[in-house]
C-alpha positions as CSV (number, residue, x, y, z in Angstrom):
1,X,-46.4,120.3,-124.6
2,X,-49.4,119.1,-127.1
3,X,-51.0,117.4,-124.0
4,X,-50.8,120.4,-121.8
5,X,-52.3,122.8,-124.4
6,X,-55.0,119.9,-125.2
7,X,-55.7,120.3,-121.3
8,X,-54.3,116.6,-120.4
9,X,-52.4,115.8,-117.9
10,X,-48.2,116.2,-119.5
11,X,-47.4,112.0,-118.5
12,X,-50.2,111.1,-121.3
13,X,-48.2,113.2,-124.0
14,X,-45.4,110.8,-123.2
15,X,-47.3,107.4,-122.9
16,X,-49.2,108.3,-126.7
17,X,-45.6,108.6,-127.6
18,X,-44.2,105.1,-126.6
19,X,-47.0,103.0,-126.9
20,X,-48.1,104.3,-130.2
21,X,-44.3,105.1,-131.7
22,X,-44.1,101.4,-131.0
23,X,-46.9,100.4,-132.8
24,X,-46.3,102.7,-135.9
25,X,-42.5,102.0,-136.2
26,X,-43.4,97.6,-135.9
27,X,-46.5,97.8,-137.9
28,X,-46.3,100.7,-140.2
29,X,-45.6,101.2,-144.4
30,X,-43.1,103.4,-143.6
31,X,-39.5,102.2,-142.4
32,X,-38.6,105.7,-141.1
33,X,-41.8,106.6,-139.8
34,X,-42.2,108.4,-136.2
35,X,-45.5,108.4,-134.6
36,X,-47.0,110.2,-131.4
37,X,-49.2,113.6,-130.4
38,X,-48.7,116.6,-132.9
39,X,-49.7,119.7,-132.6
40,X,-52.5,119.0,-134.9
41,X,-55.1,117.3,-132.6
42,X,-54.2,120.0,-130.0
43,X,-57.6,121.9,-130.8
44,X,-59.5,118.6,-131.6
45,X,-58.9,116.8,-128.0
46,X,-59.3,120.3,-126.5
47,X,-63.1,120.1,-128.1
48,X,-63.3,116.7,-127.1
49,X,-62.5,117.0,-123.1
50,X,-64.5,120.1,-122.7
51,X,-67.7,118.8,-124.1
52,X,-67.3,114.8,-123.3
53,X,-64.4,114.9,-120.9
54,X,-62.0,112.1,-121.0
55,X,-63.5,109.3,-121.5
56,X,-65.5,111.0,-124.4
57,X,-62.0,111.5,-126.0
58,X,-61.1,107.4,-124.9
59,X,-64.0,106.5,-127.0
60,X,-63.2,109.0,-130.4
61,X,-59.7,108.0,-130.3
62,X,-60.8,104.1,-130.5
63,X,-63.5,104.6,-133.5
64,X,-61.1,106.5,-135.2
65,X,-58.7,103.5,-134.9
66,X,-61.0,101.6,-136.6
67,X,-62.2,104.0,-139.3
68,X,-58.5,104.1,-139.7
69,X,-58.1,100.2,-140.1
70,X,-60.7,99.9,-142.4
71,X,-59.8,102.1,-144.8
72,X,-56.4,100.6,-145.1
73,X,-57.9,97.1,-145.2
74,X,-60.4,98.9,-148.1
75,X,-57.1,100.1,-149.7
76,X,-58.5,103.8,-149.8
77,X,-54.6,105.1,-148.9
78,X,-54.3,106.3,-152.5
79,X,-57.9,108.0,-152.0
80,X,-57.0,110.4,-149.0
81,X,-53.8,111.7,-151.3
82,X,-57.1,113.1,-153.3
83,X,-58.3,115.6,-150.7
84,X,-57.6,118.9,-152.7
85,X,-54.2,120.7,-151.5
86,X,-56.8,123.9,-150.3
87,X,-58.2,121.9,-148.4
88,X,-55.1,120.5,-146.3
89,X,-53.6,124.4,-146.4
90,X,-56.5,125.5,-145.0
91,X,-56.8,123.1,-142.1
92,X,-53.5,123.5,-141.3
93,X,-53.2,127.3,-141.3
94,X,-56.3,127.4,-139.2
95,X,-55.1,125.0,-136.9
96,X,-52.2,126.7,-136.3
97,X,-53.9,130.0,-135.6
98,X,-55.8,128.2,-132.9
99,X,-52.9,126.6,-131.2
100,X,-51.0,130.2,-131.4
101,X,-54.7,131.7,-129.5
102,X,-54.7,129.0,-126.8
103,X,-51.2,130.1,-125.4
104,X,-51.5,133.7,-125.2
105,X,-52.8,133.2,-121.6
106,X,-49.5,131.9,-120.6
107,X,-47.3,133.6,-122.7
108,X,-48.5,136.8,-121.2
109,X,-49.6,135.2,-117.8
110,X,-53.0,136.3,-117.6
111,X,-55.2,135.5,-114.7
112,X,-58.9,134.8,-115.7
113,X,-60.1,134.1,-111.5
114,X,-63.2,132.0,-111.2
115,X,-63.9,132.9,-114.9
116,X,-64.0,129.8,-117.4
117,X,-61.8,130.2,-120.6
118,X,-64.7,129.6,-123.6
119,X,-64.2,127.0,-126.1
120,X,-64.2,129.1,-129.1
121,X,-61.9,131.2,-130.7
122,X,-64.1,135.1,-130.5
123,X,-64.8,133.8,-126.9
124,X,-60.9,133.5,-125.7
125,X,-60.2,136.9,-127.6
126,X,-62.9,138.5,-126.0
127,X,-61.7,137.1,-122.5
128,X,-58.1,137.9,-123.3
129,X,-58.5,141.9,-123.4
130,X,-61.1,141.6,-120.7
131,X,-57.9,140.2,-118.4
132,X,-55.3,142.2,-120.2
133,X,-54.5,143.9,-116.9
134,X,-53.5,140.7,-115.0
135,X,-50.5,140.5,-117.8
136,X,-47.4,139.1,-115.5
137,X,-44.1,140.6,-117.7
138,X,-41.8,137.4,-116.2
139,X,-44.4,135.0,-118.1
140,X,-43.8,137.0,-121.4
141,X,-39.6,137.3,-120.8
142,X,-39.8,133.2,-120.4
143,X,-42.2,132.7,-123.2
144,X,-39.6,135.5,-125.4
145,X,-36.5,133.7,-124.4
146,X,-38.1,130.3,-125.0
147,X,-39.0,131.5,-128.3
148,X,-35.8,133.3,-129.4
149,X,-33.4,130.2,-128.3
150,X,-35.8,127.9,-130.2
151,X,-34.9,130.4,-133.7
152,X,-31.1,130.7,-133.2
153,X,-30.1,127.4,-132.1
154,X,-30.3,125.9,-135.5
155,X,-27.5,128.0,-136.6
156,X,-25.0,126.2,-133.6
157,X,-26.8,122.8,-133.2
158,X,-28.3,121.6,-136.1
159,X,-28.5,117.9,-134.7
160,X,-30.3,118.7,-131.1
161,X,-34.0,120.1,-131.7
162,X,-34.0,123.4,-130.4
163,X,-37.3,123.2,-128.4
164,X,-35.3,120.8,-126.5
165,X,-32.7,123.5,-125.5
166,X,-34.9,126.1,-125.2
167,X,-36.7,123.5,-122.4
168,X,-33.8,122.8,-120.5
169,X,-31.9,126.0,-120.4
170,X,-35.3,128.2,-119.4
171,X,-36.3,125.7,-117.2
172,X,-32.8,125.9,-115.7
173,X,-33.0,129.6,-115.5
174,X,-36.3,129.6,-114.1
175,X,-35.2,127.6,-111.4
176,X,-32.6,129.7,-110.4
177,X,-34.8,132.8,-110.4
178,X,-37.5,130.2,-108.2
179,X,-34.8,129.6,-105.7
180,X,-32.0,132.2,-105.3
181,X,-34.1,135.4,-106.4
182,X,-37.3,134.3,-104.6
183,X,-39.6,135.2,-108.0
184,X,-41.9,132.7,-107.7
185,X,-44.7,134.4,-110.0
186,X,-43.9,132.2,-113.1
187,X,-46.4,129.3,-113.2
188,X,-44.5,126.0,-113.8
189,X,-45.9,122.5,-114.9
190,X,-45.7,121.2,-111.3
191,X,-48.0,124.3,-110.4
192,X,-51.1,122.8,-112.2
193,X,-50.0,119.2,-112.9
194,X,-49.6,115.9,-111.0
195,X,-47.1,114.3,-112.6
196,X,-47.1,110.3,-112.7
197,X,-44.2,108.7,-114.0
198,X,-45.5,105.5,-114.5
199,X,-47.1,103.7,-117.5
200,X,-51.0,103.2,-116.3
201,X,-52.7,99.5,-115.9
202,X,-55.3,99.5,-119.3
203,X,-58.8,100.4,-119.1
204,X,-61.8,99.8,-121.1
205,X,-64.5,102.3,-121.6
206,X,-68.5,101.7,-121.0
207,X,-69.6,102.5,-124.4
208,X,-73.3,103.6,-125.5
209,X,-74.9,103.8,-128.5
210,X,-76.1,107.3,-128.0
211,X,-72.3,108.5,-127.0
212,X,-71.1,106.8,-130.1
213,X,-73.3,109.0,-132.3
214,X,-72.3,111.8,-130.3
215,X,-68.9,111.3,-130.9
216,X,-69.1,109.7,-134.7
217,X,-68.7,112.9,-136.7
218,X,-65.2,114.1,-134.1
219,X,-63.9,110.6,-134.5
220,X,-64.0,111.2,-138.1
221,X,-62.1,114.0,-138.5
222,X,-59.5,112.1,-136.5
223,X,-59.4,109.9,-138.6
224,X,-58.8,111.9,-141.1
225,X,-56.7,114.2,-140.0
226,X,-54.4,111.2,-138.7
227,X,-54.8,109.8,-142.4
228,X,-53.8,113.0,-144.1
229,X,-50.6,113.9,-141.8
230,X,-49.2,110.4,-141.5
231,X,-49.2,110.3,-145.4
232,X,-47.8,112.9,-146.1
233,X,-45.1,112.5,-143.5
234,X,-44.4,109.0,-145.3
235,X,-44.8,110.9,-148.5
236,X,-41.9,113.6,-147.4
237,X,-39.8,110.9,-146.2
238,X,-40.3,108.8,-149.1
239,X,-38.0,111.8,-151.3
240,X,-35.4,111.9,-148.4
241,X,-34.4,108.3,-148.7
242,X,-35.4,107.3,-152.1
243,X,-38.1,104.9,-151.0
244,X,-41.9,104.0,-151.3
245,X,-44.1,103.5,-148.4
246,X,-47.4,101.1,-148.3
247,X,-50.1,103.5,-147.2
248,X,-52.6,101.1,-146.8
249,X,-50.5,99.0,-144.3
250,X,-49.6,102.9,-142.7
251,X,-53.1,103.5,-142.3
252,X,-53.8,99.7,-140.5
253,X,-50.8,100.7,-138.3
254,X,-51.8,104.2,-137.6
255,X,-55.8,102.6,-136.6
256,X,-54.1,99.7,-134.8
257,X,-51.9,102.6,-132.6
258,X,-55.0,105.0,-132.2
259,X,-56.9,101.5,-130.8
260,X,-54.4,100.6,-128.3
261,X,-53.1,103.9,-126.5
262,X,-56.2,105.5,-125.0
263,X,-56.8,102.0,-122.9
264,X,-53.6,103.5,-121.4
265,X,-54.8,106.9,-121.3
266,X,-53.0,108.2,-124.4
267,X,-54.2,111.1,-127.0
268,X,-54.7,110.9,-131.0
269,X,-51.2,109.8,-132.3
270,X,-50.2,110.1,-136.1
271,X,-47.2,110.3,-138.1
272,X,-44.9,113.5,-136.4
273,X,-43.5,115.4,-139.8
274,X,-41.2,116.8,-137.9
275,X,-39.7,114.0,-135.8
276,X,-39.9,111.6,-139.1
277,X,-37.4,113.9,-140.6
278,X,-35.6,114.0,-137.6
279,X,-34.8,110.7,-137.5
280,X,-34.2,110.3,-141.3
281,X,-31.3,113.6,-140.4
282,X,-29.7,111.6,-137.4
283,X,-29.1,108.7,-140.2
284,X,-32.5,106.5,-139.2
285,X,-33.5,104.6,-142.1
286,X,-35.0,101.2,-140.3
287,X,-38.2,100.8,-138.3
288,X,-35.4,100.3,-135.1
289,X,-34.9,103.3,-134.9
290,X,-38.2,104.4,-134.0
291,X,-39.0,101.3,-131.7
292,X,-35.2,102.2,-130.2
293,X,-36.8,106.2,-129.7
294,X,-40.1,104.7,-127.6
295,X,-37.6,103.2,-125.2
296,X,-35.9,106.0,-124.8
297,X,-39.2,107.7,-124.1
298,X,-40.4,104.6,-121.7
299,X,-37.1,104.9,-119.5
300,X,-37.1,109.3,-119.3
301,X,-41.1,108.2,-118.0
302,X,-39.9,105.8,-115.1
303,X,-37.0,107.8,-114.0
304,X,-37.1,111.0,-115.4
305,X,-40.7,112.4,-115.6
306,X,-40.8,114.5,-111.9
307,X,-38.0,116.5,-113.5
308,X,-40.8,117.7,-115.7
309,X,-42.5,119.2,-112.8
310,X,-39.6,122.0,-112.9
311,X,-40.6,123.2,-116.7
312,X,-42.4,126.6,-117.0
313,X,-46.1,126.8,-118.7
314,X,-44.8,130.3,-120.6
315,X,-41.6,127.9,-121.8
316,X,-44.1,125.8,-123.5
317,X,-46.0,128.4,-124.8
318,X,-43.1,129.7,-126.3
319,X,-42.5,126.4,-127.8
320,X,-46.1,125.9,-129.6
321,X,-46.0,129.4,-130.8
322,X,-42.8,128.1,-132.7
323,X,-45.0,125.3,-133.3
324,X,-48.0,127.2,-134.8
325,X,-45.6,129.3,-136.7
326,X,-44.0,126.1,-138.6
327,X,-47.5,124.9,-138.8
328,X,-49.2,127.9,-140.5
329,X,-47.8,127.3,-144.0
330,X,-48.2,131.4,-144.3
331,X,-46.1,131.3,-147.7
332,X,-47.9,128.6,-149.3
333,X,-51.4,130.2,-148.3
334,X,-50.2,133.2,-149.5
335,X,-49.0,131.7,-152.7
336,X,-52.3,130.3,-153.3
337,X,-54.3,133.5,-152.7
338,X,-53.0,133.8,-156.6
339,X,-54.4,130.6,-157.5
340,X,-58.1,130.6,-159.2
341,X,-61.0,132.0,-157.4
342,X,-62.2,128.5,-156.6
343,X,-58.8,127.5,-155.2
344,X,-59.0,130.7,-153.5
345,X,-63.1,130.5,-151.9
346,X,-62.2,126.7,-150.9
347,X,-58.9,127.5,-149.1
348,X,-60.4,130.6,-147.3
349,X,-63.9,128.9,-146.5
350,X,-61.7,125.9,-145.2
351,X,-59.7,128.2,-142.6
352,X,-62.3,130.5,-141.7
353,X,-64.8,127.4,-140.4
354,X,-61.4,126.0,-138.9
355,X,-60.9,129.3,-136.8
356,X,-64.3,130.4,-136.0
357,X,-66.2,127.2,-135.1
358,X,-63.8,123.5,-135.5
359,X,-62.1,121.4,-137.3
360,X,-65.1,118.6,-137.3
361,X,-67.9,121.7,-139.3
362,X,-64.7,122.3,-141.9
């Protein structure tokens, strides 16, 4: 889902997850640790392939690797648990806003025809009630279930994720619909994707020294970013099983894994909050449990992957509105409104530049 709304193809979602879990759960300063995509770097890689395509997004991932690397070998771990809590609310809320604007397109099934979808967030709006019209009510019934299933399936199945359920019962639904009921108006992955289920043969980028200036300041807030969620997903799961990570050797790991994975065509990876806790739930409390998840993910690539062809667009909308809900932190922001006024001007400068321009100007 967080390669499809970064505009990658869905198999590199996948591969970021195996190759860099691997590295994270071998290498990392936490024993519980889960790494791969989040939901985080959705708007960042979006940035990234529409103004320097692919390879552009190759080349950030690897300097942020070794921005990464370097600051754990400098030991600046303890430094990045310094970047004022504003600061972090405020990133995440905005990020989260723009993940929820980037699927209204296929939670609604709008149709845009030969008209490009802008980068920024004014731009989509502006385009979204332009199209209004072109709103396709099976889309938003999927996108509804999807989202609904997600929200009450905690309450029966506590142990199975429910964006899991909410993928495979829709998708089975869907395809029901698809071939008994001839509706065939609800866009699936396999409508817009090729899907490979192979892991890719490396490749090394041409690199210039004029792209890497172009691309220092985004591989920075990569970086970054990747620094400040990985902690504090070590931090979380620290208080869960009464341990202490190393978040120097976390952030070597975390550079090491952000090196490796886009010579295999893989996305920004960093510790998953969600997945970390996840595993610490389902009684993981050894780095095998996390190298034992990425071969689970390597053999649902090799044999399972076309299945993912089947999977509605408007399901996984549904599931990153879920997402960008969790993400948005809306009490906490709201708790902080009461804070002092220069709590306050930070936080709300910090989401407002997140929203309106990126995450990189923030």
């Amino acid at each position: 889902a967080f390669g499809i709304a970064s505009r990658v193809s869905p198999e590199k979602d996948i591969i970021t997850a195996i190759i860099a879990g691997f590295i994270i759960s071998f290498l990392g300063g936490s024993k519980v640790q889960i790494g791969g995509p989040t939901g985080a770097f959705i708007v960042i890689v979006y940035g990234i392939i529409q103004q320097y395509g692919e390879t552009g997004l190759i080349i950030a991932t690897i300097m942020a690797g070794v921005i990464l690397i370097l600051l754990g070998i400098l030991k600046l771990g303890v430094v990045i648990k310094f970047i004022p809590y504003p600061v972090i609310v405020g990133f995440t809320s905005g990020i989260a806003v723009t993940i929820f604007t980037t699927q209204i397109a296929d939670v609604f099934g709008l149709q845009f025809g030969a008209e490009k979808v802008p980068g920024d967030f004014v731009g989509k709006w502006l385009l979204y009630f332009r199209h209004f019209d072109s709103i396709n009510w099976w889309n938003t019934v999927v996108a509804m279930i999807s989202i609904a299933i997600i929200a009450l399936s905690p309450r029966f199945l506590k142990r199975i994720p429910g964006s899991l359920i909410a993928i495979v019962l829709v998708t089975g639904m869907v395809y029901l619909l698809r071939t008994f009921a001839g509706i065939d108006t609800i866009d699936t992955i396999g409508d817009r994707f090729t899907i490979k289920s192979q892991l890719p043969d490396a490749e090394i980028p041409s690199l210039n020294w004029k792209t890497i200036q172009g691309l220092f300041p985004v591989a920075i807030t990569i970086a970054v970013l990747g620094a400040i969620e990985s902690l504090l997903s070590a931090t979380v799961a620290d208080g869960m099983i009464s341990d202490k990570h190393d978040s120097n050797t976390e952030l070597i790991a975390q550079g090491a894994a952000n090196m490796i994975t886009p010579l295999f065509g893989g996305i920004p990876a960093t510790g998953a909050i969600a997945r970390t806790m996840t595993n610490i739930n389902n009684g993981g409390r050894t780095p095998m449990a996390g190298i034992i998840h990425t071969i689970v993910l390597l053999l649902i690539l090799l044999f399972f992957m076309p299945l993912a062809q089947y999977i509605p667009m408007a399901c996984l909308a549904g599931v990153l509105v879920v997402v960008s809900y969790n993400m948005s932190e809306w009490r906490t922001f709201k708790a902080l409104l009461r804070n002092s006024k220069s709590d306050v001007a930070v936080l709300l400068l910090t989401f407002f530049l997140t929203v309106i321009f990126d995450l990189t100007i923030a």
